[in-house]
Chimera marker file (.cmm) of the C-alpha trace (Angstrom):
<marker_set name="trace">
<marker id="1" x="19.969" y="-54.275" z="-27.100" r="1" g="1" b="0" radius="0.5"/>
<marker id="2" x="17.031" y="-52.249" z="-28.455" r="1" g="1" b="0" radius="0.5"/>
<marker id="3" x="14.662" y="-54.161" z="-26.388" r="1" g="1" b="0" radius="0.5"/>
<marker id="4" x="16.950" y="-53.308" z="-23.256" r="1" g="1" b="0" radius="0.5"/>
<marker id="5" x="16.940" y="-49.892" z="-23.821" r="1" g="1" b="0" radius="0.5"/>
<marker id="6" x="12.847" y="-49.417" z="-24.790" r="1" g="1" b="0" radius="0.5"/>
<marker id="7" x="12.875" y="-51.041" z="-20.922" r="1" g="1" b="0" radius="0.5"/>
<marker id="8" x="14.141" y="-48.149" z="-19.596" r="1" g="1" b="0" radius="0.5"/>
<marker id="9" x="11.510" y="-46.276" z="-19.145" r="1" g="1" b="0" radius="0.5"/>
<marker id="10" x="9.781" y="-48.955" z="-17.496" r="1" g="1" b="0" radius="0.5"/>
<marker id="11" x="12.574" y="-49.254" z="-14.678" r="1" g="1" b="0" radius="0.5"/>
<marker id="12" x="13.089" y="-45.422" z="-14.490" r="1" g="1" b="0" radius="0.5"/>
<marker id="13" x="11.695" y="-43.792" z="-10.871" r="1" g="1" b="0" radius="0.5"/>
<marker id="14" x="8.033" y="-42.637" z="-11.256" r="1" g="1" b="0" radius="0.5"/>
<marker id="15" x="9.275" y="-38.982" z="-12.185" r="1" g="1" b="0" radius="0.5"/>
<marker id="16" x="5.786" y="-37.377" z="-10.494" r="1" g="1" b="0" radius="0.5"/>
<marker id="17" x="7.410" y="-38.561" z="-7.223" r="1" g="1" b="0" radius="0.5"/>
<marker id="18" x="10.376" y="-37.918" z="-7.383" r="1" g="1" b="0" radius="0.5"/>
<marker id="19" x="9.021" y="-34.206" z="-8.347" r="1" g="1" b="0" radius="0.5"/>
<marker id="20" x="6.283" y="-33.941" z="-5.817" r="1" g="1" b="0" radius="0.5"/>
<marker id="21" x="6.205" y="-30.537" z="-3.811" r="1" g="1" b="0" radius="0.5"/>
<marker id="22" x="7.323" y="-30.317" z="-0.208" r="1" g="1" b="0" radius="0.5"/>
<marker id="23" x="3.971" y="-29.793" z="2.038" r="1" g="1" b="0" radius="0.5"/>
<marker id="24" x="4.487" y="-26.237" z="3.344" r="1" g="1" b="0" radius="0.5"/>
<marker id="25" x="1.737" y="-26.552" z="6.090" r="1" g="1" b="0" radius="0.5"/>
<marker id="26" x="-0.408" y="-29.335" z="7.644" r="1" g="1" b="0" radius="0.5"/>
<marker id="27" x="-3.949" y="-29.304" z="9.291" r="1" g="1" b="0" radius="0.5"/>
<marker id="28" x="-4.356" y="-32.335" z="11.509" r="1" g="1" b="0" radius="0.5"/>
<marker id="29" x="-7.634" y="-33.220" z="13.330" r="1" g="1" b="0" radius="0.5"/>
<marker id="30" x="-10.255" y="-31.974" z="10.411" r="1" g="1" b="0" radius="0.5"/>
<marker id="31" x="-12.938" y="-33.580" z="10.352" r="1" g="1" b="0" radius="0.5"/>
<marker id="32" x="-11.497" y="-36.750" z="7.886" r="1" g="1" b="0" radius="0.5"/>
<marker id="33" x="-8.915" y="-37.487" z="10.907" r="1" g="1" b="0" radius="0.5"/>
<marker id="34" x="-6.527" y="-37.390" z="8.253" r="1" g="1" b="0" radius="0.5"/>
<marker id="35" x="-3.623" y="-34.696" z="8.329" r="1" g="1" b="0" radius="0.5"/>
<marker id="36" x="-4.079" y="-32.913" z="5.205" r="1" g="1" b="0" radius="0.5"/>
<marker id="37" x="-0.647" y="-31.365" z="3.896" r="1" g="1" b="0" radius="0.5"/>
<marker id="38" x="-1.036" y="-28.408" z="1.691" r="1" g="1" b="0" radius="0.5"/>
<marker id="39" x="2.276" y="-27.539" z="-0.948" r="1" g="1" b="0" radius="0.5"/>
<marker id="40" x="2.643" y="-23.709" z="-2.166" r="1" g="1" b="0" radius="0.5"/>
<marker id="41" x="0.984" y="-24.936" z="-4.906" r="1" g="1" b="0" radius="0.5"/>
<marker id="42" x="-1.682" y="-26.069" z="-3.153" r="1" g="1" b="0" radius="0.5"/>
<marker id="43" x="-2.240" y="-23.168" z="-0.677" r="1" g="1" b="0" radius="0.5"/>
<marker id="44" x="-1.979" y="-20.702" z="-3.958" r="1" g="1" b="0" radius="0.5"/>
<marker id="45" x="-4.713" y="-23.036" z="-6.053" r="1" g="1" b="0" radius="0.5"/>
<marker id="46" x="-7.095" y="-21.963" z="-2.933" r="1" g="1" b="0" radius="0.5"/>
<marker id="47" x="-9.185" y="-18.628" z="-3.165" r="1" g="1" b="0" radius="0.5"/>
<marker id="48" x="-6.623" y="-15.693" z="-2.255" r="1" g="1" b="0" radius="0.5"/>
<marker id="49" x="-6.833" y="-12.754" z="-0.383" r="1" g="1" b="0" radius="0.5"/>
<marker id="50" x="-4.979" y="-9.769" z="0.138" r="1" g="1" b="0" radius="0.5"/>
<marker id="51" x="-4.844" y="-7.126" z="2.388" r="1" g="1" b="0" radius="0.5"/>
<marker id="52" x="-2.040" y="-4.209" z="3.152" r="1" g="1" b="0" radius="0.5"/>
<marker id="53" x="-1.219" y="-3.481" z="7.057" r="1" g="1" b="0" radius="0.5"/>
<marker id="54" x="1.471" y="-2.393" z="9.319" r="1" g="1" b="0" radius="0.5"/>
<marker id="55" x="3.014" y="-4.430" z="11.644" r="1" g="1" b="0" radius="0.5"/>
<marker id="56" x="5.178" y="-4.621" z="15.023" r="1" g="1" b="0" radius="0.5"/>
<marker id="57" x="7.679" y="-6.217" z="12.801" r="1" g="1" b="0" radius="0.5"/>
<marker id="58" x="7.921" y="-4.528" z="9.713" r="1" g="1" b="0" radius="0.5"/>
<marker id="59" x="9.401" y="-0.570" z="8.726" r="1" g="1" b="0" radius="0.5"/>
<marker id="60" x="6.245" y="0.371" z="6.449" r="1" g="1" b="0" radius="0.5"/>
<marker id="61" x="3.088" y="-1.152" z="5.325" r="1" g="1" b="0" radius="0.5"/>
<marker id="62" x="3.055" y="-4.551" z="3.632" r="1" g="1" b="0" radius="0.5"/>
<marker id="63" x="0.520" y="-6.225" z="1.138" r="1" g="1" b="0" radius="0.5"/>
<marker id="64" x="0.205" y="-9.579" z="2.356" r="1" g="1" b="0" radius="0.5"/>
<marker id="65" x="-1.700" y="-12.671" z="0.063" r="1" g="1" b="0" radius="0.5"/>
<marker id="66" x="-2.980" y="-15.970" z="1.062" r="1" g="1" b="0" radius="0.5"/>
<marker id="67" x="-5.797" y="-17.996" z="2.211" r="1" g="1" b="0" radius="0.5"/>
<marker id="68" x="-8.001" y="-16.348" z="4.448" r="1" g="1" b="0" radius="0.5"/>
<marker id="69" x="-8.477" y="-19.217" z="7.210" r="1" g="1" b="0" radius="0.5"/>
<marker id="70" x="-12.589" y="-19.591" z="6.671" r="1" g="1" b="0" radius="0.5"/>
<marker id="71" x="-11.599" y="-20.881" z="2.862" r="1" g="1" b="0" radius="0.5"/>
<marker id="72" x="-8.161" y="-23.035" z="4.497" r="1" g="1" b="0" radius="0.5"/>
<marker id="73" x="-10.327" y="-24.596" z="7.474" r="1" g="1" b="0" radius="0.5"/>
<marker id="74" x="-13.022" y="-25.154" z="4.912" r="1" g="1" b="0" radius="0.5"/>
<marker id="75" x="-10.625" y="-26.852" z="2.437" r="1" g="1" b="0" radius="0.5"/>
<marker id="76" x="-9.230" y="-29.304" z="5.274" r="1" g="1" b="0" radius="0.5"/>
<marker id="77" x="-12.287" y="-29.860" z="7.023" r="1" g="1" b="0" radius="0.5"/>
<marker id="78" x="-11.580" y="-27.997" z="10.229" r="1" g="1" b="0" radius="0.5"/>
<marker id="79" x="-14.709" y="-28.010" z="12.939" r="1" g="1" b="0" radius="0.5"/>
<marker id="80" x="-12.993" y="-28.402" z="16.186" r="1" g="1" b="0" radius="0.5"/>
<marker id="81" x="-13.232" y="-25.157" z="18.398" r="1" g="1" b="0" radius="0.5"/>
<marker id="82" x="-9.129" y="-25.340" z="19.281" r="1" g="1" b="0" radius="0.5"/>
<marker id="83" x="-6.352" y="-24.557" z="17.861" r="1" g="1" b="0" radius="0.5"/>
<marker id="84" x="-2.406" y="-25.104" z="18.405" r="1" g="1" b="0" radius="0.5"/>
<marker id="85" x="-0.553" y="-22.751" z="15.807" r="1" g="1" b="0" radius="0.5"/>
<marker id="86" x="3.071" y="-25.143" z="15.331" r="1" g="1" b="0" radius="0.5"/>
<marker id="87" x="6.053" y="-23.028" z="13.751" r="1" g="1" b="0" radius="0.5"/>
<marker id="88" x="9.208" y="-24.694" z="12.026" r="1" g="1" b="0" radius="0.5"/>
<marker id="89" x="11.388" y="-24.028" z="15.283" r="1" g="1" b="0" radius="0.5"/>
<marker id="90" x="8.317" y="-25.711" z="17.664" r="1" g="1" b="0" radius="0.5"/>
<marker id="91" x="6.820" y="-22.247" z="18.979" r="1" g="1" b="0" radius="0.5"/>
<marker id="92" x="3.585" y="-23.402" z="19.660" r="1" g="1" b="0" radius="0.5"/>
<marker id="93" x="0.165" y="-20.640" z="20.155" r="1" g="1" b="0" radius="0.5"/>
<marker id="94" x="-3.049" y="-22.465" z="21.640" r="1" g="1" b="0" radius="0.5"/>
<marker id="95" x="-6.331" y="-20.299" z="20.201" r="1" g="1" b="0" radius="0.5"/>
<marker id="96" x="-9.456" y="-20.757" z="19.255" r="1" g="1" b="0" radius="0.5"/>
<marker id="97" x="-11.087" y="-21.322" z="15.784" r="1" g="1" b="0" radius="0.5"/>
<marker id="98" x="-13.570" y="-18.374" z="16.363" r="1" g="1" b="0" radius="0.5"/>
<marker id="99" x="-11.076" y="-16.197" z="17.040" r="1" g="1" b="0" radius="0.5"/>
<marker id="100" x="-8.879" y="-16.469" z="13.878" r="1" g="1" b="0" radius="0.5"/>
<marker id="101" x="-11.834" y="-16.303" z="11.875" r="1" g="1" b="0" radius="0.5"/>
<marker id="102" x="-13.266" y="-13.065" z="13.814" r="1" g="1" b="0" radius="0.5"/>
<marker id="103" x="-10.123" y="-11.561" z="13.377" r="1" g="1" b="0" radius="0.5"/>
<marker id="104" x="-10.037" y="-12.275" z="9.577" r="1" g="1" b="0" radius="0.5"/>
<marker id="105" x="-7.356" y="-14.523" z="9.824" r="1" g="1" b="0" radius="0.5"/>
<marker id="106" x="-4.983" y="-14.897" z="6.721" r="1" g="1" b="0" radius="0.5"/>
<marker id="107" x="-2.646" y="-18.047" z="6.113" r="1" g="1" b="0" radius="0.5"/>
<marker id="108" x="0.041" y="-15.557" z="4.062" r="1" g="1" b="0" radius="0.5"/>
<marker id="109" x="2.010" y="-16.937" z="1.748" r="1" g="1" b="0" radius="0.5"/>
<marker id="110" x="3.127" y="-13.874" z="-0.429" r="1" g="1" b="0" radius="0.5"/>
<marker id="111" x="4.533" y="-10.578" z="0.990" r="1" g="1" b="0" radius="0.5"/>
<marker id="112" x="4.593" y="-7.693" z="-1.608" r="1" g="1" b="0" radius="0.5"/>
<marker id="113" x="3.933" y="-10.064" z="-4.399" r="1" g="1" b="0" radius="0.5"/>
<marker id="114" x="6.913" y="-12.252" z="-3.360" r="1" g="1" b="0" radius="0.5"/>
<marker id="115" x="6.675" y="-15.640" z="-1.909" r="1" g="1" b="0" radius="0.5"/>
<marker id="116" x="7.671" y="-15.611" z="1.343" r="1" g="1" b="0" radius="0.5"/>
<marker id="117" x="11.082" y="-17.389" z="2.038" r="1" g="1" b="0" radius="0.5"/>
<marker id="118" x="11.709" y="-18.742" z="5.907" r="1" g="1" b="0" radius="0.5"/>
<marker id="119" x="14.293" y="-16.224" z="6.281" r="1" g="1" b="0" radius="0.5"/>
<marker id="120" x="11.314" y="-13.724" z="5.317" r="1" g="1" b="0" radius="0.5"/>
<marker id="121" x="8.798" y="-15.390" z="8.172" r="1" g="1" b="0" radius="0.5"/>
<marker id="122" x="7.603" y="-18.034" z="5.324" r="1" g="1" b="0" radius="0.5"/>
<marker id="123" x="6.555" y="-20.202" z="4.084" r="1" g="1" b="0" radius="0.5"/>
<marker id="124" x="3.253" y="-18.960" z="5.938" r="1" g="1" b="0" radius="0.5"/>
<marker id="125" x="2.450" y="-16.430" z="8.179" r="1" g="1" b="0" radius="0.5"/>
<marker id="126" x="-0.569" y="-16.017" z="10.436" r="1" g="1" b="0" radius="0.5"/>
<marker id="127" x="-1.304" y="-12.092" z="9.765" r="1" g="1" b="0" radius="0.5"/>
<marker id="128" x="-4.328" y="-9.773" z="10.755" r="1" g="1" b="0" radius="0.5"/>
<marker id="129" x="-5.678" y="-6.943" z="8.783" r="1" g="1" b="0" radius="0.5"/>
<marker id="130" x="-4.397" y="-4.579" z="11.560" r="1" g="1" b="0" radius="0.5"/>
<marker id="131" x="-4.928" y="-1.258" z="10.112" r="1" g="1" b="0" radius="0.5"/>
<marker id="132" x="-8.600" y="-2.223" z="8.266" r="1" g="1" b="0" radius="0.5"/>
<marker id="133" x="-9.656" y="-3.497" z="11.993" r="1" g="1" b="0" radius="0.5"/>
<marker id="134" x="-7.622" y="-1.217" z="14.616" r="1" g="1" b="0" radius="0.5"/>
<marker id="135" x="-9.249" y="-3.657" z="17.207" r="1" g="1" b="0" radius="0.5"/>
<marker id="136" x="-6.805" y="-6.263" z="16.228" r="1" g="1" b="0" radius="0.5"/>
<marker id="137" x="-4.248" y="-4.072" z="17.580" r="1" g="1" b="0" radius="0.5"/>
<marker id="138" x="-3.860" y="-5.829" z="20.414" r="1" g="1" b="0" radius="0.5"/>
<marker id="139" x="-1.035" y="-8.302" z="22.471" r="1" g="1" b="0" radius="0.5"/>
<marker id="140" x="-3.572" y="-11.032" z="21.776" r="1" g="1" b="0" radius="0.5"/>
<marker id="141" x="-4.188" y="-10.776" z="17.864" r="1" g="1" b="0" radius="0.5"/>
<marker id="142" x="-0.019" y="-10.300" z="17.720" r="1" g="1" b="0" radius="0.5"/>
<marker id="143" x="0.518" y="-13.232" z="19.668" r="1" g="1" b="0" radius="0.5"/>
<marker id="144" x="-1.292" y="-15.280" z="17.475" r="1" g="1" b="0" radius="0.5"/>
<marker id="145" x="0.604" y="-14.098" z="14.168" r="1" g="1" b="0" radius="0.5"/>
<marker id="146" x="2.666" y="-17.034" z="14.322" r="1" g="1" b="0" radius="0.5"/>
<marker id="147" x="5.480" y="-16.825" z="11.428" r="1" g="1" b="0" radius="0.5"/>
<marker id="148" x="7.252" y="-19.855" z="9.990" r="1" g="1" b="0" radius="0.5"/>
<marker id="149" x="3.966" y="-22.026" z="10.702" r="1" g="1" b="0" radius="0.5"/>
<marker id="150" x="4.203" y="-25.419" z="9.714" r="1" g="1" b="0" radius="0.5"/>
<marker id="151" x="1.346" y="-27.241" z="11.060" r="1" g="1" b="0" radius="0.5"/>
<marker id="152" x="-2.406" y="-26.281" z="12.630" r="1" g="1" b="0" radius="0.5"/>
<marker id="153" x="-3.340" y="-29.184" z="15.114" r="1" g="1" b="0" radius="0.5"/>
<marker id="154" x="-7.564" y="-29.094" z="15.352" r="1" g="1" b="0" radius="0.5"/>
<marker id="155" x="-9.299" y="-30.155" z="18.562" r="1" g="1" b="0" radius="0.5"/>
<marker id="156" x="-12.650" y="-30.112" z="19.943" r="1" g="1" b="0" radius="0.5"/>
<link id1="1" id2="2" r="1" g="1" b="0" radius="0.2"/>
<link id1="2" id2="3" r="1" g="1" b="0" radius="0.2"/>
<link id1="3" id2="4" r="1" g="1" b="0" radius="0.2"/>
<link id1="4" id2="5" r="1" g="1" b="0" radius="0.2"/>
<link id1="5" id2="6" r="1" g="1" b="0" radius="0.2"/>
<link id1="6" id2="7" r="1" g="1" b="0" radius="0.2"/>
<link id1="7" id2="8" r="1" g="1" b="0" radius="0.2"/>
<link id1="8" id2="9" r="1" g="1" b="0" radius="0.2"/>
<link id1="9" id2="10" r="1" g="1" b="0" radius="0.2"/>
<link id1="10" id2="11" r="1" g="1" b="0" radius="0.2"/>
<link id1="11" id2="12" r="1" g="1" b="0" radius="0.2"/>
<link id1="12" id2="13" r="1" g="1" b="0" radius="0.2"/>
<link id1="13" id2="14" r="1" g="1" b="0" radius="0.2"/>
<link id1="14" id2="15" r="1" g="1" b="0" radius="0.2"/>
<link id1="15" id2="16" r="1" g="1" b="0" radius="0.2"/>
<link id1="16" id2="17" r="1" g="1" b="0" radius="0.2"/>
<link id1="17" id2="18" r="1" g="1" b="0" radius="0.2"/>
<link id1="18" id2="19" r="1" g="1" b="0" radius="0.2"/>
<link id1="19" id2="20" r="1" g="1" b="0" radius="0.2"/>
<link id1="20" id2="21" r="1" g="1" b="0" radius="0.2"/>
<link id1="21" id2="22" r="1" g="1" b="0" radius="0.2"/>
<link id1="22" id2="23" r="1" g="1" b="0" radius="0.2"/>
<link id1="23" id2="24" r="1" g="1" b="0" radius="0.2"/>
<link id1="24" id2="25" r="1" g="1" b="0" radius="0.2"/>
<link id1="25" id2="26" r="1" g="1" b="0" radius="0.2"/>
<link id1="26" id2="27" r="1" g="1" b="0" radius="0.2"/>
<link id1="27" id2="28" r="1" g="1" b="0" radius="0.2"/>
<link id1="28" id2="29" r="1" g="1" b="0" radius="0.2"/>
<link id1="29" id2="30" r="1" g="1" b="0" radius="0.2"/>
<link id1="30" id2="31" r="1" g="1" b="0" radius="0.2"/>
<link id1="31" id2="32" r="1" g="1" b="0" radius="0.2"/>
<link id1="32" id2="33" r="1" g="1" b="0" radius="0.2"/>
<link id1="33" id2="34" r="1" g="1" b="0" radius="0.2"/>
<link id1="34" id2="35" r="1" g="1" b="0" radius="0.2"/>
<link id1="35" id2="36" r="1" g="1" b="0" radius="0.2"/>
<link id1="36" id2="37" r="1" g="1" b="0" radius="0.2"/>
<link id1="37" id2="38" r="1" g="1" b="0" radius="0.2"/>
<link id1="38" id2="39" r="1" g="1" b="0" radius="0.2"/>
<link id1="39" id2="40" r="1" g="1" b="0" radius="0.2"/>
<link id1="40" id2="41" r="1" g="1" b="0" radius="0.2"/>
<link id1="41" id2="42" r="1" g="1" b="0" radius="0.2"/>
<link id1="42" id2="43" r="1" g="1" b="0" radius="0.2"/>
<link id1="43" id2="44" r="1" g="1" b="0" radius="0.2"/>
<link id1="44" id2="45" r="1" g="1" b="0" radius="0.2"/>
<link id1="45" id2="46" r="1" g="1" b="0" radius="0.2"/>
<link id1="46" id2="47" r="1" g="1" b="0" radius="0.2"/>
<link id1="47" id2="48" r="1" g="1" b="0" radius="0.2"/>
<link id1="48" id2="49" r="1" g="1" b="0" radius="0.2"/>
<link id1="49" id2="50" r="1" g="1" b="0" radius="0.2"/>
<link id1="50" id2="51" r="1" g="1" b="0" radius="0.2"/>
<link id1="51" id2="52" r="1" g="1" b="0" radius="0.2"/>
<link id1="52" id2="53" r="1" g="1" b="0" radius="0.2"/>
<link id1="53" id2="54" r="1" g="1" b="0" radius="0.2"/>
<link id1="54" id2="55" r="1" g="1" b="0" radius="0.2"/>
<link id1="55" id2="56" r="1" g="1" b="0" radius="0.2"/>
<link id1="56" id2="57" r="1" g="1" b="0" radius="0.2"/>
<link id1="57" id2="58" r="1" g="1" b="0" radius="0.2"/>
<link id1="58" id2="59" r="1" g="1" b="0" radius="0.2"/>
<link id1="59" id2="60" r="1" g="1" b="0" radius="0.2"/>
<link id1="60" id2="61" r="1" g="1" b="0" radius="0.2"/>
<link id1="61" id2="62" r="1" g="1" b="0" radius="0.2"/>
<link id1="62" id2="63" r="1" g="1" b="0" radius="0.2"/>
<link id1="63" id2="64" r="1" g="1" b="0" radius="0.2"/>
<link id1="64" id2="65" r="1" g="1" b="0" radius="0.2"/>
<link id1="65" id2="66" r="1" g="1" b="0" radius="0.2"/>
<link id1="66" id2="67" r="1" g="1" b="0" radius="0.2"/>
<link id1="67" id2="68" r="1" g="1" b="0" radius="0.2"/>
<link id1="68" id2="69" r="1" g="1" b="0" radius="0.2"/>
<link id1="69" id2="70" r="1" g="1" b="0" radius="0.2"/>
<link id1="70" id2="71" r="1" g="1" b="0" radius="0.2"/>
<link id1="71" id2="72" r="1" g="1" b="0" radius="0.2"/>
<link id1="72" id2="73" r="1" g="1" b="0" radius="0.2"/>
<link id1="73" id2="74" r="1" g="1" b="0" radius="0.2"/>
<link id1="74" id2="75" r="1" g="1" b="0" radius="0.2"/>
<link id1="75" id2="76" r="1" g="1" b="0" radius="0.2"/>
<link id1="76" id2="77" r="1" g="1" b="0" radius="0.2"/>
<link id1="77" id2="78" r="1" g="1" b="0" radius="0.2"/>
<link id1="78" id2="79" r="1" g="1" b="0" radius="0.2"/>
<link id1="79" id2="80" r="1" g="1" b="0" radius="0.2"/>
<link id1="80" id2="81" r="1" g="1" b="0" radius="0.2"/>
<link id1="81" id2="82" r="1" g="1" b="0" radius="0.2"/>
<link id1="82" id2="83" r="1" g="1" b="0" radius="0.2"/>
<link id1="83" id2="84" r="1" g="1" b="0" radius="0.2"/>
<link id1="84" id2="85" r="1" g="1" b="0" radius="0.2"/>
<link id1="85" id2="86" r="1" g="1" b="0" radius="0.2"/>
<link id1="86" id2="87" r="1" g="1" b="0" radius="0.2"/>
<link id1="87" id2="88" r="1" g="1" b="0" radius="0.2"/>
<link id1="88" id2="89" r="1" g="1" b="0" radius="0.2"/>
<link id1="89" id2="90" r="1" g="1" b="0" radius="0.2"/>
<link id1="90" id2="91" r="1" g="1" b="0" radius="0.2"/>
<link id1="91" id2="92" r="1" g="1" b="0" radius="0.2"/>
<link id1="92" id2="93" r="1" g="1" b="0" radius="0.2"/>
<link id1="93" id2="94" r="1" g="1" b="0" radius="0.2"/>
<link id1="94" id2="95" r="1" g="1" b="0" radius="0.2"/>
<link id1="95" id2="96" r="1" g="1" b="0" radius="0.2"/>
<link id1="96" id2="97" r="1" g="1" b="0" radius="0.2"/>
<link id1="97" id2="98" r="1" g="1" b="0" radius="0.2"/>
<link id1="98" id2="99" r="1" g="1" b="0" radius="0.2"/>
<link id1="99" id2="100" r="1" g="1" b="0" radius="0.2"/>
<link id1="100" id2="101" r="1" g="1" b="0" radius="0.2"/>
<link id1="101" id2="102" r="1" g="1" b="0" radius="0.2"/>
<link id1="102" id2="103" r="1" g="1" b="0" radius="0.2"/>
<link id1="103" id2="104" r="1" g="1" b="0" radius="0.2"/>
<link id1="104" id2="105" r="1" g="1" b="0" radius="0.2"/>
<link id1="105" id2="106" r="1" g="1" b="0" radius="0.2"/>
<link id1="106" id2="107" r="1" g="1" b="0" radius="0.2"/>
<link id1="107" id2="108" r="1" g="1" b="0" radius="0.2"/>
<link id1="108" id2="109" r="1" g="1" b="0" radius="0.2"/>
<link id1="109" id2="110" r="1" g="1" b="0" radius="0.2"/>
<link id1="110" id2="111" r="1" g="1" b="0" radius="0.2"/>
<link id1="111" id2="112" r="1" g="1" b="0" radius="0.2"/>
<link id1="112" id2="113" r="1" g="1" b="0" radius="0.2"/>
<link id1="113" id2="114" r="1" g="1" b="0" radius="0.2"/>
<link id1="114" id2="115" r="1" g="1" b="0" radius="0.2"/>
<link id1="115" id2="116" r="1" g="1" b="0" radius="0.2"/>
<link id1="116" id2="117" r="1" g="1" b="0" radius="0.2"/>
<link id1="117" id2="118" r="1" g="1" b="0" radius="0.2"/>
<link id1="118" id2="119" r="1" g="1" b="0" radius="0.2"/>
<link id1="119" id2="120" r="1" g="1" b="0" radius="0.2"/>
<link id1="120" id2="121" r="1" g="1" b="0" radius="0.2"/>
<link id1="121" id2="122" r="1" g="1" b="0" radius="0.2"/>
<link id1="122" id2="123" r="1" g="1" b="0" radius="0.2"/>
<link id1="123" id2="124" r="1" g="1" b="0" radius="0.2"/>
<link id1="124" id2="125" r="1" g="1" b="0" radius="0.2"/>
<link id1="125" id2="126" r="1" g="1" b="0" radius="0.2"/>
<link id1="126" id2="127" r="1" g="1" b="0" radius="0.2"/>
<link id1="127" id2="128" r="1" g="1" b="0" radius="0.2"/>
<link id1="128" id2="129" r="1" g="1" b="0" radius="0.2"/>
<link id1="129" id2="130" r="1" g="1" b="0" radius="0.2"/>
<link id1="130" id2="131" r="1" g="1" b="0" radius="0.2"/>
<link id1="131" id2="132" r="1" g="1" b="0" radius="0.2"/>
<link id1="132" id2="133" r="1" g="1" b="0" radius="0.2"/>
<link id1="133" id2="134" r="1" g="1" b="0" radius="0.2"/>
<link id1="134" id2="135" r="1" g="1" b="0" radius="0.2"/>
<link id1="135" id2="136" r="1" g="1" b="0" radius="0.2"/>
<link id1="136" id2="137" r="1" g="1" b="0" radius="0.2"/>
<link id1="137" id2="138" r="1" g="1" b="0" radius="0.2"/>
<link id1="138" id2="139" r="1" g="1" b="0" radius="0.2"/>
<link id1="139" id2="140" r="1" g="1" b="0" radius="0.2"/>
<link id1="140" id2="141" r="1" g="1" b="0" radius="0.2"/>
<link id1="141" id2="142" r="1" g="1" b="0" radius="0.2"/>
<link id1="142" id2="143" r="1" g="1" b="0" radius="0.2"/>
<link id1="143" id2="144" r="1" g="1" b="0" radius="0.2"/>
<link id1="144" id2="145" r="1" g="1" b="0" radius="0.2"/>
<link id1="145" id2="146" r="1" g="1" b="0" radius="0.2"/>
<link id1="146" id2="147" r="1" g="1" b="0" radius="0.2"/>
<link id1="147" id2="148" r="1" g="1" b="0" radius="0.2"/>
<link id1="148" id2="149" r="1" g="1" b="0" radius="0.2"/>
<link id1="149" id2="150" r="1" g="1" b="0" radius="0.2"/>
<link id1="150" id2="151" r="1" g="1" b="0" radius="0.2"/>
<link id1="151" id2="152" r="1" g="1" b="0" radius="0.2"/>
<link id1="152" id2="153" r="1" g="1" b="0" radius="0.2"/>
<link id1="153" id2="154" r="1" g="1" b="0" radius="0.2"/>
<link id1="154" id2="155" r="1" g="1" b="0" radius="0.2"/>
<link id1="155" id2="156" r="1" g="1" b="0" radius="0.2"/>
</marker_set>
């Protein structure tokens, strides 16, 4: 009986897997070929930025924190020059890599020091610096703040 139960353990689920974090976002087409899933976890352990800036679709100002998408792209390998922006309901934006990172891009994950929720445009939302660079201020830079994004597709 003793030996049956010191088994136990061995029989047991791996309890790392059964724990493992629910990707949040995945780049596919970096330069490994692999899709590379990122968790909150892993999208918080990257360098963080934060900027505060009105938008179209909030009442006031809002601090927003997250990867800037120079430090994401650079953590999955990104080099291709296209981009389709994939949110959870399929909405799909075509742009190109320069243009994200000209427009200092920011994979947001936090909105006023809250993680964002998907009822709240989370996980991550695609947000500009609008008011530090009024010539984001335009159809084309809101357009590409894609909210609920799930996955970035790379191409050449």
């Amino acid at each position: 009986m003793i030996l049956a139960l010191a088994a136990l353990p061995l029989l047991a689920p791996n309890p790392s897997r059964a724990l493992a974090a629910k990707p949040v976002l995945r780049v596919t087409g970096g330069a490994s070929g692999a899709p590379v899933d990122f968790d909150a976890a892993g999208l918080d352990a990257l360098p963080q930025t934060r900027f505060v800036t009105a938008t179209p679709w909030n009442a006031k100002p809002v601090e927003f924190r997250g990867v800037s998408a120079r430090d994401l792209f650079q953590a999955a390998g990104v080099h291709g020059e296209h981009l389709q922006l994939i949110a959870l309901n399929d909405y799909v934006v075509e742009a190109k890599t320069s243009d994200i990172l000209a427009g200092d891009g920011l994979f947001a994950t936090h909105q006023d020091g809250a993680p964002m929720p998907v009822s709240a445009k989370g996980p991550v939302f695609l947000m500009f610096p609008f008011d530090l660079r009024p010539e984001l201020k335009h159809q084309s830079y809101y357009s590409r703040s894609v909210w609920q994004l799930a996955e970035v597709v790379v191409t050449p």
